[in-house]
VOBA-776607 format. One record per residue (C-alpha): residue in three letters; x, y, z. Coordinates in steps of 0.05 Angstrom, whole numbers. Layout:
N
<tipa res="ALA" east="X" north="Y" up="Z"/>
...
//
This chain:
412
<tipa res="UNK" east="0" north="0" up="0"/>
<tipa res="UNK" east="57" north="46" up="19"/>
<tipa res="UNK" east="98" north="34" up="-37"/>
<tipa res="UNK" east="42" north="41" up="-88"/>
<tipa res="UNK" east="21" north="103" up="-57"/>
<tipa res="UNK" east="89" north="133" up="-59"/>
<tipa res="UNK" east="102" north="110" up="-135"/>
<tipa res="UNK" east="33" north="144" up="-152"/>
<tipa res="UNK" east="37" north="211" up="-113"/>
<tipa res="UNK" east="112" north="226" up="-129"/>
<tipa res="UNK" east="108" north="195" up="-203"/>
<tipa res="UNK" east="167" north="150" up="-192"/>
<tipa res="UNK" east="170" north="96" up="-244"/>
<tipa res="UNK" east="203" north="54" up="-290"/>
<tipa res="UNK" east="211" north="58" up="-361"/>
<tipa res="UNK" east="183" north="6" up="-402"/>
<tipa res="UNK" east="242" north="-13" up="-445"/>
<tipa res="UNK" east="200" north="-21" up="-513"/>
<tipa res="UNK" east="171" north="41" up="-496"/>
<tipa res="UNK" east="193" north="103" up="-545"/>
<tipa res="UNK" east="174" north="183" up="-543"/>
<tipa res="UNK" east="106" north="187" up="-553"/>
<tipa res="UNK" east="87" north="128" up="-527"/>
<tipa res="UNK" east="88" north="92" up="-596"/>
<tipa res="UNK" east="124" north="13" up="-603"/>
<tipa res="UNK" east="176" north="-11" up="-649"/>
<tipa res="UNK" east="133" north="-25" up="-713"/>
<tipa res="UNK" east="188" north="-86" up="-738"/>
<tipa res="UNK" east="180" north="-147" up="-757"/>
<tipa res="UNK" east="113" north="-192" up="-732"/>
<tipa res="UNK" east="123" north="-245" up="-679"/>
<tipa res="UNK" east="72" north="-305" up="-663"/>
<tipa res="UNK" east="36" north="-300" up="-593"/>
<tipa res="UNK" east="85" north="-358" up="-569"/>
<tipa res="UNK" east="144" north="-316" up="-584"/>
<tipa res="UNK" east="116" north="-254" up="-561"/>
<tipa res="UNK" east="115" north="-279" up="-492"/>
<tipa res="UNK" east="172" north="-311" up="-492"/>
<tipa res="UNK" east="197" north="-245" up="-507"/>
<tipa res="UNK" east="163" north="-203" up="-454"/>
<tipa res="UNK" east="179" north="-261" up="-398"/>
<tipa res="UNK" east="260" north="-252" up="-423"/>
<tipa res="UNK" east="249" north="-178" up="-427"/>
<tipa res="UNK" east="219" north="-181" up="-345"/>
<tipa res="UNK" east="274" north="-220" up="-318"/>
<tipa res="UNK" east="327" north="-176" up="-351"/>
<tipa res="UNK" east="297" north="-122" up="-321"/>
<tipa res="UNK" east="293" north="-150" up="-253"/>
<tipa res="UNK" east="367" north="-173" up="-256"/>
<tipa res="UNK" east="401" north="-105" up="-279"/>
<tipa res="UNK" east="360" north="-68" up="-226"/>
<tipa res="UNK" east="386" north="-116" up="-175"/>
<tipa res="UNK" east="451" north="-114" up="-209"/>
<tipa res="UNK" east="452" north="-35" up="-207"/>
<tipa res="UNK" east="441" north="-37" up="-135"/>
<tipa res="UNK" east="493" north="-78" up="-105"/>
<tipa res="UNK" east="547" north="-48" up="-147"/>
<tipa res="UNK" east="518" north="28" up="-131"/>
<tipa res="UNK" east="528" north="43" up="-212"/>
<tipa res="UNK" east="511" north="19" up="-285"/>
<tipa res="UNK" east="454" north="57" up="-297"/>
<tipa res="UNK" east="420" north="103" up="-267"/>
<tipa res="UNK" east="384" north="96" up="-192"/>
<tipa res="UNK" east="317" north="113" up="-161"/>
<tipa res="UNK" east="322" north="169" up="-119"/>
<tipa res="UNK" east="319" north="162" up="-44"/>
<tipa res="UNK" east="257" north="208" up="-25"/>
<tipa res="UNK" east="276" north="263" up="25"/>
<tipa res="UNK" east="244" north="250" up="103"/>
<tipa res="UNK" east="192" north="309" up="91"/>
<tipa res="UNK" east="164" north="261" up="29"/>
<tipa res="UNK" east="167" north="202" up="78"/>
<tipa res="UNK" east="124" north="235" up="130"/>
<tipa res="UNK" east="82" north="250" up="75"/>
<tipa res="UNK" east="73" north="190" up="54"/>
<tipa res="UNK" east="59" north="151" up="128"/>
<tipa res="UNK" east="6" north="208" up="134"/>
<tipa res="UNK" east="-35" north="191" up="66"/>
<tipa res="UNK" east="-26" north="133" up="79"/>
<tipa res="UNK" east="-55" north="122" up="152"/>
<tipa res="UNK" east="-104" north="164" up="131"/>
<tipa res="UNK" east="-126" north="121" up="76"/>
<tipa res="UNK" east="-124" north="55" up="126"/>
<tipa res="UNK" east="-186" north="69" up="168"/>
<tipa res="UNK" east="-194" north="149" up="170"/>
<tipa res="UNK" east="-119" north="154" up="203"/>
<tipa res="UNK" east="-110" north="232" up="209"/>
<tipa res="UNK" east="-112" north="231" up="279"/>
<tipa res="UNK" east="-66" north="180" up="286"/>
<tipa res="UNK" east="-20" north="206" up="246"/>
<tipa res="UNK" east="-23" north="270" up="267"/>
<tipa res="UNK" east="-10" north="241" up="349"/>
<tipa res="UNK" east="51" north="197" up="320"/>
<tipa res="UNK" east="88" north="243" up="281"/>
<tipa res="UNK" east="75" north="307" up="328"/>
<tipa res="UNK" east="137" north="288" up="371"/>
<tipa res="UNK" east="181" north="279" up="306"/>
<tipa res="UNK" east="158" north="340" up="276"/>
<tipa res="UNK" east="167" north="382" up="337"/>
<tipa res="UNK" east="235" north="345" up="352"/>
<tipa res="UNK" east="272" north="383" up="295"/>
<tipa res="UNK" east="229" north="457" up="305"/>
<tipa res="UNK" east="235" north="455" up="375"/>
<tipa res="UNK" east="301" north="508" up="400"/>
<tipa res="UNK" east="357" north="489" up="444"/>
<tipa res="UNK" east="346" north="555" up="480"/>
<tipa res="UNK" east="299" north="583" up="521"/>
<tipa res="UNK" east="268" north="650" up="513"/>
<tipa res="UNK" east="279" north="676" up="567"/>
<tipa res="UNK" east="277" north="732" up="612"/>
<tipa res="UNK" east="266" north="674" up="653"/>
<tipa res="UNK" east="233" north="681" up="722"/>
<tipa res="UNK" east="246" north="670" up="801"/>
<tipa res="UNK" east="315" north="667" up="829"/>
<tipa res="UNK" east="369" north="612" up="825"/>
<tipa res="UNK" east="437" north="623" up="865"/>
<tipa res="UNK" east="493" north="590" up="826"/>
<tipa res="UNK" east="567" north="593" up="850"/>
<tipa res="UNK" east="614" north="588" up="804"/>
<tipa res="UNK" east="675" north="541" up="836"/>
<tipa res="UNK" east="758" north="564" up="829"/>
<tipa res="UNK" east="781" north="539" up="761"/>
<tipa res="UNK" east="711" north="518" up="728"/>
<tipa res="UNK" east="715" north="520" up="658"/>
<tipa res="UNK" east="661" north="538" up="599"/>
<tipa res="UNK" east="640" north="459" up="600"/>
<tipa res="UNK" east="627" north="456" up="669"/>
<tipa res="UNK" east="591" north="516" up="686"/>
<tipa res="UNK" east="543" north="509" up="612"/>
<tipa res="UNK" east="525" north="438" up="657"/>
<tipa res="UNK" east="517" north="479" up="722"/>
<tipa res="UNK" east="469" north="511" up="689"/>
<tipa res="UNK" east="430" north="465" up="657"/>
<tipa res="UNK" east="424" north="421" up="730"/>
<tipa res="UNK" east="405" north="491" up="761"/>
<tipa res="UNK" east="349" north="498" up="711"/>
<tipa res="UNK" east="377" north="565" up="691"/>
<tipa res="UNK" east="395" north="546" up="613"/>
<tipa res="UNK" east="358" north="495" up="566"/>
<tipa res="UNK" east="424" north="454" up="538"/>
<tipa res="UNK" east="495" north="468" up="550"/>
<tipa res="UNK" east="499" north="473" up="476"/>
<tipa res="UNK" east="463" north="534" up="475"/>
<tipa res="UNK" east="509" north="563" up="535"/>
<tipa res="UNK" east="571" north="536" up="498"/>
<tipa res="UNK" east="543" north="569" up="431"/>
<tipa res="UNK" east="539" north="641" up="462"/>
<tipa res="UNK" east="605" north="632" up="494"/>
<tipa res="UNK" east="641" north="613" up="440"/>
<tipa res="UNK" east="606" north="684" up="407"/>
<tipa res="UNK" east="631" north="722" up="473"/>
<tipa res="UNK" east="703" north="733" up="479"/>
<tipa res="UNK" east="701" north="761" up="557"/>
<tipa res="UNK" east="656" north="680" up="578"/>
<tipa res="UNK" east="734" north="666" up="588"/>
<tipa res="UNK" east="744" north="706" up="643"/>
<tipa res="UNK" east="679" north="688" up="683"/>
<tipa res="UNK" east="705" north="697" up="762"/>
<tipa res="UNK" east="690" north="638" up="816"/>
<tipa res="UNK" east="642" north="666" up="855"/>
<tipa res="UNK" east="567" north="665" up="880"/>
<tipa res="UNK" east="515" north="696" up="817"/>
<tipa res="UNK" east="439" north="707" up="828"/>
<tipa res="UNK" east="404" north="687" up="762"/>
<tipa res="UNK" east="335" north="664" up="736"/>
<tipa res="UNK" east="296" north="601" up="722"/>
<tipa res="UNK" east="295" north="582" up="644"/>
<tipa res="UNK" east="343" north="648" up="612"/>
<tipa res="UNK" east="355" north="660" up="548"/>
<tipa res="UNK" east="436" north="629" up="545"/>
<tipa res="UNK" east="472" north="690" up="531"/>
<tipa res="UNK" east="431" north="725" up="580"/>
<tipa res="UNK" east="459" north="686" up="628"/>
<tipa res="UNK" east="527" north="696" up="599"/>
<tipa res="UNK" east="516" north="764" up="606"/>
<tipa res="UNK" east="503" north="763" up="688"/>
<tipa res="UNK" east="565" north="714" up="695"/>
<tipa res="UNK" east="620" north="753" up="645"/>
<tipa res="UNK" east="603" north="817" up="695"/>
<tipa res="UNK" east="640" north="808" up="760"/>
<tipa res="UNK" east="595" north="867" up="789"/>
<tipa res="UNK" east="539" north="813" up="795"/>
<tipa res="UNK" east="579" north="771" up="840"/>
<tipa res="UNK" east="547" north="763" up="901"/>
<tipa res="UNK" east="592" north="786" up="954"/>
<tipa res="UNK" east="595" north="826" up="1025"/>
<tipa res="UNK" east="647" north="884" up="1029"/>
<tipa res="UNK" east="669" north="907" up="1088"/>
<tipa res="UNK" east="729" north="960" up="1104"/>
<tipa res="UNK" east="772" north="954" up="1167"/>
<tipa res="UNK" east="801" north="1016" up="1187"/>
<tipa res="UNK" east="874" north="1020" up="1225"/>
<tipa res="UNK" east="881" north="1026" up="1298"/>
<tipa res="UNK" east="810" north="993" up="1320"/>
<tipa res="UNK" east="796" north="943" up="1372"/>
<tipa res="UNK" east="777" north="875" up="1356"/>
<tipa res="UNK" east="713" north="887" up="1396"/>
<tipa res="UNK" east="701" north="947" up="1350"/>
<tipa res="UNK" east="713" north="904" up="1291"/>
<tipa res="UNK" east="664" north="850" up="1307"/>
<tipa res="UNK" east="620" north="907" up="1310"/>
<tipa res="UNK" east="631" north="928" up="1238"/>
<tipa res="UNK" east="630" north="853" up="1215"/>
<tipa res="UNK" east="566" north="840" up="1240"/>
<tipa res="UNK" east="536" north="902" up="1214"/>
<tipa res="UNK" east="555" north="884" up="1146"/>
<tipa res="UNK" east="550" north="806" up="1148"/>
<tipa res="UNK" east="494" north="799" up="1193"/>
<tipa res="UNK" east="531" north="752" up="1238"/>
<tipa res="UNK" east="526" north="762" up="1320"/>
<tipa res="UNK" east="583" north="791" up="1341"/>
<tipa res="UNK" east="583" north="732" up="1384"/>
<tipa res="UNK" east="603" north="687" up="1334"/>
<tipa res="UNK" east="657" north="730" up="1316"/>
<tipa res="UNK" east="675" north="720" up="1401"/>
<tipa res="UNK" east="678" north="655" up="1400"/>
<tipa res="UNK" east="715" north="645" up="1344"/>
<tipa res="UNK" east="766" north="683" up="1366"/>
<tipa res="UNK" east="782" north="644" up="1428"/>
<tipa res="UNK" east="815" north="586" up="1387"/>
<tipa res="UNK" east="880" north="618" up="1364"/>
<tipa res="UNK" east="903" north="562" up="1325"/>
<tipa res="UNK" east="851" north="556" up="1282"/>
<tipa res="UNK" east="857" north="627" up="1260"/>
<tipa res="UNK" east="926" north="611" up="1240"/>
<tipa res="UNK" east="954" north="662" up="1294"/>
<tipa res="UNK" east="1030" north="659" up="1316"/>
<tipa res="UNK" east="1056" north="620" up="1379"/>
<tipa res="UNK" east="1075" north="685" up="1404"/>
<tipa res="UNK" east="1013" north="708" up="1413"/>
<tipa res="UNK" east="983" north="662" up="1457"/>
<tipa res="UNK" east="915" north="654" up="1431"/>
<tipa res="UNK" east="897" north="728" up="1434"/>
<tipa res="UNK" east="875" north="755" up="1367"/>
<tipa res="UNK" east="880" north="830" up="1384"/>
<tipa res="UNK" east="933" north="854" up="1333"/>
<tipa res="UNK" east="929" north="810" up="1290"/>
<tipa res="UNK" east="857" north="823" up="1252"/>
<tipa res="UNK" east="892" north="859" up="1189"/>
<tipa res="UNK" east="851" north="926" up="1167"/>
<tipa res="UNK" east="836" north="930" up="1087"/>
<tipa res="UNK" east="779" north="918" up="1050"/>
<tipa res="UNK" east="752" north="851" up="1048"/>
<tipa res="UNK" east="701" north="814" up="1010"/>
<tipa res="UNK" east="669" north="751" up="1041"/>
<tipa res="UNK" east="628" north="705" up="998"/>
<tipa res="UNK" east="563" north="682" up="1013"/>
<tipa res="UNK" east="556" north="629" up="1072"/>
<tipa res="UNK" east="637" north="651" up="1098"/>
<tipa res="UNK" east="627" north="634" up="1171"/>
<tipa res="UNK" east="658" north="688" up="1231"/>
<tipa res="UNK" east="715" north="635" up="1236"/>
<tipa res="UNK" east="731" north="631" up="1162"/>
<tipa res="UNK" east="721" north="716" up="1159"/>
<tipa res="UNK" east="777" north="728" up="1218"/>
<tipa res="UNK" east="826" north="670" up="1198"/>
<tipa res="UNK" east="824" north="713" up="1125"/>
<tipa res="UNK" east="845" north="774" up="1171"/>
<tipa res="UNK" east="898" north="740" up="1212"/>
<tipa res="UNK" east="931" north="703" up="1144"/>
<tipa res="UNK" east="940" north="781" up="1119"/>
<tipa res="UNK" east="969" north="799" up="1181"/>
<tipa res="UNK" east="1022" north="747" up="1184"/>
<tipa res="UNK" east="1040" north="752" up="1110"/>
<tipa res="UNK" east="1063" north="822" up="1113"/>
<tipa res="UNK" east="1099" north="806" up="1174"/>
<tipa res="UNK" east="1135" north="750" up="1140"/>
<tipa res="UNK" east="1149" north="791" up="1082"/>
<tipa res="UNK" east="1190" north="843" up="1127"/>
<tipa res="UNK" east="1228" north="778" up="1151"/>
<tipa res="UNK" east="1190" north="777" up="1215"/>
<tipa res="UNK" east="1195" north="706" up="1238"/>
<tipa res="UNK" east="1136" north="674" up="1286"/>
<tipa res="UNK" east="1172" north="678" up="1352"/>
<tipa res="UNK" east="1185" north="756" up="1336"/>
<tipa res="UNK" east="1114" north="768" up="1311"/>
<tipa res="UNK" east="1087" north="792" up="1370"/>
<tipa res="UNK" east="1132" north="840" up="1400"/>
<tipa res="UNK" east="1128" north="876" up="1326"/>
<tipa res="UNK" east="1059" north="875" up="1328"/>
<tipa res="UNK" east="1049" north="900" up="1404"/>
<tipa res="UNK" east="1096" north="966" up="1382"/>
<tipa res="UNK" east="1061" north="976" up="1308"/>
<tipa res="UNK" east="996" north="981" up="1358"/>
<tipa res="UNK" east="1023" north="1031" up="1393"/>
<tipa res="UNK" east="1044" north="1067" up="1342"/>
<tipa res="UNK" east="978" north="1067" up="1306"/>
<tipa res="UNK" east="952" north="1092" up="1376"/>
<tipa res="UNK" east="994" north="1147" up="1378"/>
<tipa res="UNK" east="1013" north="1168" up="1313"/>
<tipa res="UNK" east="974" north="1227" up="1290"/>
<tipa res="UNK" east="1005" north="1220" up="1218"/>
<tipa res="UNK" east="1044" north="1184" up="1171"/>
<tipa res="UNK" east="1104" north="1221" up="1180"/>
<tipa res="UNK" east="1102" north="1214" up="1259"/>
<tipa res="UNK" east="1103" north="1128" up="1258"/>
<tipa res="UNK" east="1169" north="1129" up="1253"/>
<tipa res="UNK" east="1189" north="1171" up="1318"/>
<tipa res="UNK" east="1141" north="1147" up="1356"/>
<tipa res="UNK" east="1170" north="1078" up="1344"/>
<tipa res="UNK" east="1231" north="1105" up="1363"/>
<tipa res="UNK" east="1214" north="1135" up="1423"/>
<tipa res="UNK" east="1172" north="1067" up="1448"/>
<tipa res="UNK" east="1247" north="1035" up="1435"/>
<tipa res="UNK" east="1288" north="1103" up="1470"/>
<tipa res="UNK" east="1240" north="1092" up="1535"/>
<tipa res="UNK" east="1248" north="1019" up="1542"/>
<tipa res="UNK" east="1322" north="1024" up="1536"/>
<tipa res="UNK" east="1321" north="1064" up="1598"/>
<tipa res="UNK" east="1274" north="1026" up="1642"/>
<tipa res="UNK" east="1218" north="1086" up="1635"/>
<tipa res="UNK" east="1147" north="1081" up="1640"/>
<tipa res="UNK" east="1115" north="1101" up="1567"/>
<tipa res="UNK" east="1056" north="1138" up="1589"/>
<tipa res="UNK" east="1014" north="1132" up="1535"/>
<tipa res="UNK" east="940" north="1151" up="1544"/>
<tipa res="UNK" east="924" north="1107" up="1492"/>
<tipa res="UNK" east="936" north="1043" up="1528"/>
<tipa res="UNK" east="891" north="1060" up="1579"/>
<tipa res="UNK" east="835" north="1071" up="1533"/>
<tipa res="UNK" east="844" north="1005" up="1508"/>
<tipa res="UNK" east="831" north="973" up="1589"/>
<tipa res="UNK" east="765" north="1023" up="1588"/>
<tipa res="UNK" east="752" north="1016" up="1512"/>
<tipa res="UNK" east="733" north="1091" up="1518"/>
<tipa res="UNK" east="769" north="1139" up="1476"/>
<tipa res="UNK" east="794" north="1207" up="1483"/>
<tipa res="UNK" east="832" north="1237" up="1533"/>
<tipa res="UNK" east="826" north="1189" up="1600"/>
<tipa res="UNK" east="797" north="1221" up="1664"/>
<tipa res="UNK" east="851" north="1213" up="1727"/>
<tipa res="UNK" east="802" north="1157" up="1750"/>
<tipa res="UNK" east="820" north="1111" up="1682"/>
<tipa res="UNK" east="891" north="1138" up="1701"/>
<tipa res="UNK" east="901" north="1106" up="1764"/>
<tipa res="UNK" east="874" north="1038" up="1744"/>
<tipa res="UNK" east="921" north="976" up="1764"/>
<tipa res="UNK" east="911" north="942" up="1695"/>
<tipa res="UNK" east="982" north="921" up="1667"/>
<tipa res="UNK" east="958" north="953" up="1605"/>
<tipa res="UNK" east="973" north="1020" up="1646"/>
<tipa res="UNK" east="1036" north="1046" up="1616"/>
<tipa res="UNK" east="1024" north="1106" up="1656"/>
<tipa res="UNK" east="1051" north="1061" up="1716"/>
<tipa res="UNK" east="1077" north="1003" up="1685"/>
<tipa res="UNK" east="1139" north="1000" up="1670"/>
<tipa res="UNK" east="1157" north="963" up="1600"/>
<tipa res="UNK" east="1105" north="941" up="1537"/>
<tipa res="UNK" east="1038" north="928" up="1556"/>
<tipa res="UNK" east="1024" north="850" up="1556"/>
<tipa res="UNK" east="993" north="846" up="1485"/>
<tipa res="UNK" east="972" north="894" up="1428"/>
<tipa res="UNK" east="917" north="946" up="1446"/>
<tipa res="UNK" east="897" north="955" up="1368"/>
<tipa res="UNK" east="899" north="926" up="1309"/>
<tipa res="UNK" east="953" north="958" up="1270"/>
<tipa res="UNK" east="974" north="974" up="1186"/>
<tipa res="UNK" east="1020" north="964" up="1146"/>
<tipa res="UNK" east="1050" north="1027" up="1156"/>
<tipa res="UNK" east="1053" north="1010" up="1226"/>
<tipa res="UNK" east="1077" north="944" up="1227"/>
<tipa res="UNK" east="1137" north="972" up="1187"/>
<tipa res="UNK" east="1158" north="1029" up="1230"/>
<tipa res="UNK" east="1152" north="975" up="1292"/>
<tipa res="UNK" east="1201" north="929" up="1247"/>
<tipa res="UNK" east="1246" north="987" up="1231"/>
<tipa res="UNK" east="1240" north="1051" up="1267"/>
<tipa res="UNK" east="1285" north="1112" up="1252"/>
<tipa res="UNK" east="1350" north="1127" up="1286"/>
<tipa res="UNK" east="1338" north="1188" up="1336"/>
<tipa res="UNK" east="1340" north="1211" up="1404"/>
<tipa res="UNK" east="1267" north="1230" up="1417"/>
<tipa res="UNK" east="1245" north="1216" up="1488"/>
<tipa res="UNK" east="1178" north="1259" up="1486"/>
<tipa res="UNK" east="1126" north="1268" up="1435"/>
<tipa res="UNK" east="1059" north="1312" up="1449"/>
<tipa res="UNK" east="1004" north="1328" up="1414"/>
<tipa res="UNK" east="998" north="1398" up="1416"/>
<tipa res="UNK" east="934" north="1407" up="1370"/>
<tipa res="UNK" east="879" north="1356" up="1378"/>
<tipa res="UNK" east="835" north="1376" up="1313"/>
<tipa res="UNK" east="904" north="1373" up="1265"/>
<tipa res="UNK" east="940" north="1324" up="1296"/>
<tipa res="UNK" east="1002" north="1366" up="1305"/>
<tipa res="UNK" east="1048" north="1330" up="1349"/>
<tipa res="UNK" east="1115" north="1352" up="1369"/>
<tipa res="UNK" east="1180" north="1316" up="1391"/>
<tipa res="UNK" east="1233" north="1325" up="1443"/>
<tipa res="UNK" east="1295" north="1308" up="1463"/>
<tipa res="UNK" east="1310" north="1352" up="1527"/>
<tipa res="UNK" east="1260" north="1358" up="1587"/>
<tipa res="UNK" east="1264" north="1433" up="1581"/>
<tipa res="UNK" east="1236" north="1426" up="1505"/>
<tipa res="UNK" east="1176" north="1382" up="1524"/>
<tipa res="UNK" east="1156" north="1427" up="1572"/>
<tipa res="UNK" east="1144" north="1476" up="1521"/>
<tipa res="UNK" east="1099" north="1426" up="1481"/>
<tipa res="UNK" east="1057" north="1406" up="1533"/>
<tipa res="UNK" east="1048" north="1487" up="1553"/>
<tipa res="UNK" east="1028" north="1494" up="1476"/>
<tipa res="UNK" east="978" north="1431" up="1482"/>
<tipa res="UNK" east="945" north="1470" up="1550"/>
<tipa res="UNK" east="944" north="1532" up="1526"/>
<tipa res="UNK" east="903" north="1508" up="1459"/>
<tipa res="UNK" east="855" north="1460" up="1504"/>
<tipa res="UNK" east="838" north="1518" up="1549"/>
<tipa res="UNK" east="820" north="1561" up="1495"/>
<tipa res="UNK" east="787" north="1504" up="1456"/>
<tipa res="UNK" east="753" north="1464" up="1517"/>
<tipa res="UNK" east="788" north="1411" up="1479"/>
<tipa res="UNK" east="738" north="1410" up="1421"/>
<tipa res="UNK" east="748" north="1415" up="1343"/>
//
């Protein structure tokens, strides 16, 4: 049934090999009946053997054409049709083939709802097209691979997390991972000179975390990665710069970040463990008491002068640290019997009282050569600070310092 119907719609056929333009026979000589169909049985089976012969040797005369899939489908549908009133059928069975090659790899898009993807170290185009596809975000990692291929910047797609959509177009997706302002991230800046209580505070604000967290994970030293030296006691050591945490960083994993920047720039001034903290107890200081850049330096220098002669450093800024009170300390806060009270201890206090910079950390390491035995701030609002060798000289300064606070109440 199929073959006749496919012979009869398309025209395919064979010619008859008496048959001449026209449709007119050879007019020769007559034959009898007997010899006639001798003939015509001779002329069938030599037919019949060079159309056999034709096709296993693919040549000697010329082939019937194979018909192209769309004249196929054709065909199954007339015919199906014809069997019984088919349409229906046909139309249910060849639906899925039909729609097989029209239907697009891609979706088409803008998508909808929200799918966080994070995009590990070292993934390449392969891995994150499948991403993708398991997060429901693409249709086919051929389509992803297909508009990176088109995009030079897919090759520098950062790890990170990325907020997308359910079923995107592909190279709208490409688009939110080649721009690494869309990676999902929390910034926060540490300042010099604050106390680690102060930057739990900040961390929290920004990450949402208690600042208990960040409390607790600071009593195990050792997982933080902090020197022997310090025994356990992270103050110092929580490096300020601007950090960005991924989503799902724990307190733990945000300060041991912190303390690995603090001991590589001590290590890259040659600062070995069992040295670390000393360093980092006098860049604390510093930042404590330095009212500028160009003032680390002496002041380090004059932390070192004082300790060489047994003489208590008096520095109000170690008793703010045992109050955690800033400004200038009342004569109550003065008299307190911490040993963070330089004012009556002798010697460094017994760990850092900030968290010092770089800057810092390298006046500590190397501080100036110089004599200076004093330094006051004679201008609160500037910062102006002046040294001294001589007793008679910082007398002067701190006369300059009164004389401004009385006239200022010691506001800016």
């Amino acid at each position: 049934m199929t073959d006749h119907l496919e012979s009869s719609i398309f025209g395919e056929h064979e010619d008859h090999p008496d048959a001449l333009p026209g449709g007119h026979h050879d007019a020769g000589t007559d034959r009898s009946p007997a010899a006639a169909a001798e003939t015509e049985r001779g002329s069938r089976r030599g037919r019949r053997s060079s159309r056999r012969s034709g096709r296993a040797a693919g040549s000697g005369g010329p082939r019937r054409s194979r018909p192209s899939l769309w004249r196929r489908l054709l065909v199954i549908v007339l015919a199906l049709a014809v069997v019984g009133g088919g349409v229906t059928v046909a139309v249910v069975v060849l639906r899925p083939v039909v729609e097989g090659f029209l239907e697009s790899n891609d979706f088409p898009g803008p998508g909808e709802g929200e799918v966080s993807v994070t995009v590990a170290p070292g993934s390449g185009g392969s891995a994150i097209a499948d991403l993708l596809v398991a997060r429901g975000v693409v249709k086919t990692s051929k389509a992803f691979n297909e508009a990176a291929a088109a995009d030079e910047k897919s090759s520098g797609i950062q790890p990170g997390v990325y907020k997308l959509k359910e079923a995107m177009k592909a190279s709208d997706a490409l688009a939110v991972l080649v721009d690494p302002a869309n990676r999902v991230i929390t910034r926060v800046v540490i300042p010099e000179g604050l106390w680690a209580t102060e930057i739990y505070a900040k961390l929290s604000q920004q990450t949402g975390i208690p600042v208990a967290k960040y409390v607790a994970a600071a009593k195990d030293g050792a997982a933080l990665g902090l020197p022997s030296s310090a025994k356990g006691n992270v103050e110092g050591y929580l490096f300020p710069a601007s950090y960005e945490f991924e989503p799902g960083s724990s307190a733990p994993d945000q300060l041991q970040q912190m303390v690995a920047q603090s001991t590589k720039r001590l290590s890259a001034l040659g600062i070995t463990p069992d040295k670390m903290e000393r360093v980092v107890i006098l860049a604390s200081l510093v930042e404590g008491e330095a009212q500028t850049a160009a003032d680390r330096g002496k002041v380090a220098r004059v932390v070192e002068n004082r300790l060489a002669r047994d003489t208590p450093l008096g520095f109000d800024s170690t008793v703010n640290y045992i109050f955690k009170k800033r400004g200038v300390p009342t004569q109550a806060m003065l008299n307190s019997a911490s040993p963070y009270n330089t004012r009556k201890v002798k010697g460094l206090p017994p760990g850092p009282i900030a968290n010092p910079g770089e800057n810092a950390i390298k006046a500590a390491a190397a501080p100036p050569a110089g004599d200076w035995f004093w330094f006051t701030t004679v201008n609160l609002c500037t910062g102006e600070t002046k040294f001294a060798v001589s007793d008679a000289d910082n007398a002067k300064n701190v006369a300059q310092f009164r004389a401004w606070y009385q006239a200022t109440d010691g506001k800016c």
